[in-house]
C-alpha atoms as one frame of an Amber mdcrd trajectory, in Angstrom:
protein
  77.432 157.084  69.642  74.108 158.291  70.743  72.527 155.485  69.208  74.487
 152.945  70.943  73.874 154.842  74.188  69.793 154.703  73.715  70.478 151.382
  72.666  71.848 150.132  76.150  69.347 152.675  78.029  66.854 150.531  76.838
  68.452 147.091  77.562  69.008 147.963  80.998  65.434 149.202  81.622  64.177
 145.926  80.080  66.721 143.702  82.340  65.177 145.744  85.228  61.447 145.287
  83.558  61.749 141.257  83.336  63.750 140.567  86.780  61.761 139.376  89.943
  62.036 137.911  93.314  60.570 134.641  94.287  57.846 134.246  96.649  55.892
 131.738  98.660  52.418 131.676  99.647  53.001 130.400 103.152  55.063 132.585
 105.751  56.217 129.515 107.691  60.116 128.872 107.702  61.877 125.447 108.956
  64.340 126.127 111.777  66.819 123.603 113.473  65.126 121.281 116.050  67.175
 123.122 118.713  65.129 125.985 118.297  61.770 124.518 119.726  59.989 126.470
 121.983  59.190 123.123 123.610  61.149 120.023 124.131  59.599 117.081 124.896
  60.320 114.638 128.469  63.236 112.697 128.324  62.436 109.309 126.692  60.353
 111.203 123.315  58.739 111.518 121.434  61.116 112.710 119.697  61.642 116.549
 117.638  61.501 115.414 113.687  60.597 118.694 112.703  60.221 122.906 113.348
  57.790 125.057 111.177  57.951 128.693 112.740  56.082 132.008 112.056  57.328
 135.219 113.024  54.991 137.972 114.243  55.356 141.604 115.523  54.623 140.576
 119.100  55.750 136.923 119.287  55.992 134.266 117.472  54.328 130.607 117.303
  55.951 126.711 116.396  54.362 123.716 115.147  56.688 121.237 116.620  56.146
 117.833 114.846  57.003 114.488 117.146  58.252 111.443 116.241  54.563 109.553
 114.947  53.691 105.574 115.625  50.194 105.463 114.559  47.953 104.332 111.773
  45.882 107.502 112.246  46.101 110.591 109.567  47.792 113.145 110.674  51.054
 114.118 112.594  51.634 114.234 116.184  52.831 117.916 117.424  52.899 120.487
 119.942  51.690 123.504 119.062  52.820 126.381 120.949  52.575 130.274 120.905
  54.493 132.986 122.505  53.285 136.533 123.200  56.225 139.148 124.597  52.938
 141.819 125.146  48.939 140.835 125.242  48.436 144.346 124.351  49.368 144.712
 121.319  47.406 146.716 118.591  45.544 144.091 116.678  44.803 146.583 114.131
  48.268 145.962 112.745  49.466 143.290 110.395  51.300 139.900 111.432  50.102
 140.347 114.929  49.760 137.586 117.305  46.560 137.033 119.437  45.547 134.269
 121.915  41.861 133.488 121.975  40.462 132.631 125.325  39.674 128.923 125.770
  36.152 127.753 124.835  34.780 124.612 124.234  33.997 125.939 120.547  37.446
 126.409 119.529  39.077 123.749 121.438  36.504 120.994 119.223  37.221 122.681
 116.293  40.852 122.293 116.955  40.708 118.782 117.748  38.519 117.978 114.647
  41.722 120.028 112.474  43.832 118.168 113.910  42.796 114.966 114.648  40.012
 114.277 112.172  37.535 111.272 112.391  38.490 110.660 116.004  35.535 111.013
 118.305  37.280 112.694 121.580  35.876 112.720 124.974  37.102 115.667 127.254
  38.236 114.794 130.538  36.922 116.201 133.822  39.587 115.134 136.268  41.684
 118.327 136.998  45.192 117.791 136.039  48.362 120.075 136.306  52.094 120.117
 135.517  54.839 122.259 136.843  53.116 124.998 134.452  49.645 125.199 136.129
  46.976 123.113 135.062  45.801 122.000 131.142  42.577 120.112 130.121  43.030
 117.152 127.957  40.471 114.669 125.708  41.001 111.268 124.362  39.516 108.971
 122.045  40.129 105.994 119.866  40.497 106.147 116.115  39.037 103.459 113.603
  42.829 102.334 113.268  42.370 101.378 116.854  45.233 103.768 117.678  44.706
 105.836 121.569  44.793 109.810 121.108  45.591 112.554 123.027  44.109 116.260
 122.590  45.634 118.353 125.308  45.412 122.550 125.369  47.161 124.612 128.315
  47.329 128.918 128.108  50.430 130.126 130.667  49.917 133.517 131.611  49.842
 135.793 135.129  47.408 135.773 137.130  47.904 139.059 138.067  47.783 142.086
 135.733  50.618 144.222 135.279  51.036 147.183 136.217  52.661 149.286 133.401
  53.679 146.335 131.011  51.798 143.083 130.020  54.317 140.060 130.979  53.312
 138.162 127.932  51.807 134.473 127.959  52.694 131.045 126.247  49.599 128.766
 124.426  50.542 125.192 123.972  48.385 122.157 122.386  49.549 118.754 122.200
  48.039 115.840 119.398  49.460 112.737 119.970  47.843 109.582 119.116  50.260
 106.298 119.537  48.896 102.275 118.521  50.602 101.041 121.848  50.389 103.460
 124.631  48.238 104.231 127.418  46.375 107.003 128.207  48.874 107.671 131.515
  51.717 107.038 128.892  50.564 109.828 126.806  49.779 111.796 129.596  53.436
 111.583 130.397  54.245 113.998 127.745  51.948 117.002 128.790  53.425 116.291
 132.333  57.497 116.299 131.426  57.899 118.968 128.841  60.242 121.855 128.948
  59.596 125.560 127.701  63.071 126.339 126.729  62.702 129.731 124.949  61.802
 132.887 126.490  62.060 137.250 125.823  65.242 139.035 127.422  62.822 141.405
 128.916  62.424 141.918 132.076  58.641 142.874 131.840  58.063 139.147 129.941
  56.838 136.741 132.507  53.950 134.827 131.679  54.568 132.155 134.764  53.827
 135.007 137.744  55.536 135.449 141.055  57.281 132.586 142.088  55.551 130.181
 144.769  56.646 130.961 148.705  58.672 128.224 150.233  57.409 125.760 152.525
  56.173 126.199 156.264  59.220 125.434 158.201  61.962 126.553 155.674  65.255
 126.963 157.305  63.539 127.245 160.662  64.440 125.306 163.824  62.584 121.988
 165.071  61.680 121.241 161.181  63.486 118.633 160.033  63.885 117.884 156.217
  64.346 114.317 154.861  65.736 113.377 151.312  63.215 110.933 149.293  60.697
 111.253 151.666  61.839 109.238 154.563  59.658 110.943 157.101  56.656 110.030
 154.817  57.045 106.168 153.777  60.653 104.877 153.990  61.545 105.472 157.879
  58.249 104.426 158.486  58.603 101.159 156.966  62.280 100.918 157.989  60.897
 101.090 161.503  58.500  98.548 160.961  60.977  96.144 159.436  63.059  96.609
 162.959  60.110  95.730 164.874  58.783  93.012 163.294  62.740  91.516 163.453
  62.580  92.140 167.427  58.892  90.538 167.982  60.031  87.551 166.142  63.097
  87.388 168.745  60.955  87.387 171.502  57.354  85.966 170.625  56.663  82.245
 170.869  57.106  80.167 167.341  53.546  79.257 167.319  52.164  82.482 168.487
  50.561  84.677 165.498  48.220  87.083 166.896  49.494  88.027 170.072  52.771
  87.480 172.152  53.415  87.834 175.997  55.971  90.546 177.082  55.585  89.440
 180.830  52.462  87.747 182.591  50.276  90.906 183.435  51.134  92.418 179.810
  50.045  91.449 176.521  51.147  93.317 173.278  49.505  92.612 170.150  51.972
  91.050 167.459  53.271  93.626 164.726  52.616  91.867 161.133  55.375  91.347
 158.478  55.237  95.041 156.831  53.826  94.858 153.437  54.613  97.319 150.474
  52.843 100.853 150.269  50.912 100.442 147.911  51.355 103.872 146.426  55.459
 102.511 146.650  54.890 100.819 142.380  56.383 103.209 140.028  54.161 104.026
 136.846  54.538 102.199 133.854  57.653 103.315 131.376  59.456 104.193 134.335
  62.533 102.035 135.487  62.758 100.003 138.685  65.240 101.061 141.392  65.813
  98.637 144.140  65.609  99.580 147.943  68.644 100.124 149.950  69.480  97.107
 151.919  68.062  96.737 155.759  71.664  96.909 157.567
């Protein structure tokens, strides 16, 4: 009996002895697509993949996009989110956001988007989010590319908690698309995750209404038509009118009586900020009752 005790002692230190647990060299886990921390405009690209890392203080995505190009590499957003900035970097799997230099952003683009020579842009640009800095550039391929890099935090320190912040980077290169098409992206997307925390606010106070809000003798028009559309509604009245009274053969002026002479309004012609951008559809105007 005390053999066949020792015996199974020792079989079930060497089960223990040879038994181990898998790992994997990168920390990176695939979640569902609905789990992006950005989504892309309505119209794509489209979410074909998630890669996610998990940190002590936030957490950061490479979002892969929907890809039709010639040139290496994969279109993505890349996006970061922080629920404190002050966070001890001292301690492992800890999240940091370096500031924005020209350094890292070229060494990101050359990562990223390899053997494309990129040209930053110096035209100030924002979306809803505040504003970004982009680059483009053309790859041997002959495919357009897009390098665009945008850090979302307050403006204003807090007081007792940092609010957090959100770093996003967008590569997308495209054989067909324009540089306004591919702009289009950085311009529509969504942040659709956040920290239930009511410290965590990267974005900042929100923006004060408009002069005139709710106030007397300030009238509000939908789709602008105390900007463009009255005004050309207007014109289309008056032009009807001076055509009712003018002469047939009368083009630059016409005679209201004999001492008074009005010059002629012209046939209105289009605004010519009134043509939508490309890749967006055309909606007709309302007819002139």
């Amino acid at each position: 009996m005390k053999l066949l005790a020792a015996a199974a002692a020792l079989m079930s230190v060497a089960a223990c002895a040879g038994r181990s647990d898998l790992g994997y060299a990168s920390l990176n886990s695939e979640v569902p697509a609905t789990r992006a921390i950005i989504v892309p405009p309505p119209g794509g690209p489209s979410v074909v993949a998630v890669l996610q890392r998990t940190y002590q203080n936030g957490i950061s995505q490479e979002i892969a996009l929907s890809t039709a190009s010639l040139t290496s590499g994969q279109n993505a957003f890349y996006a970061s989110m922080l629920n404190n900035t002050a966070s001890n970097m001292e301690i492992p799997e800890t999240l940091s956001l370096s500031p924005l230099t020209p350094d890292r952003i070229e060494r990101e683009m050359e990562e990223r988007i390899p053997g494309v020579e990129m040209q930053t842009s110096l035209v100030y640009v924002q979306n809803k989010f505040g504003p970004f800095g982009f680059a483009t550039g053309r790859s041997a391929s002959g495919d357009l590319c897009l390098y665009a890099w945008q850090q979302i935090e307050p403006d204003k320190p807090a007081v007792l908690v940092p609010g957090g912040a959100i770093s996003v980077r967008l590569r997308l290169c495209d054989a067909d698309a324009s540089v306004d098409q591919l702009l289009r992206v950085m311009y529509g997307y969504t942040i659709a995750a956040y920290y239930r925390q009511e410290s965590w606010n990267p974005y900042g106070d929100p923006p004060s209404p408009p002069a005139g809000f709710g106030q007397a003798d300030a009238p509000m028009y939908p789709l602008g038509l105390d900007r463009r559309d009255d005004a050309v509604i207007r014109r289309r009245v008056l032009s009807t009118e001076s055509r009712r009274i003018a002469p047939p053969d009368e083009t630059s002026e016409r005679l209201i009586d004999k001492d008074t002479v009005v010059p002629a309004i012209p046939a209105p012609s289009s605004p010519q900020n009134s043509m939508p951008l490309g890749g967006y559809p055309v909606v007709p105007p309302p007819p002139i009752q």
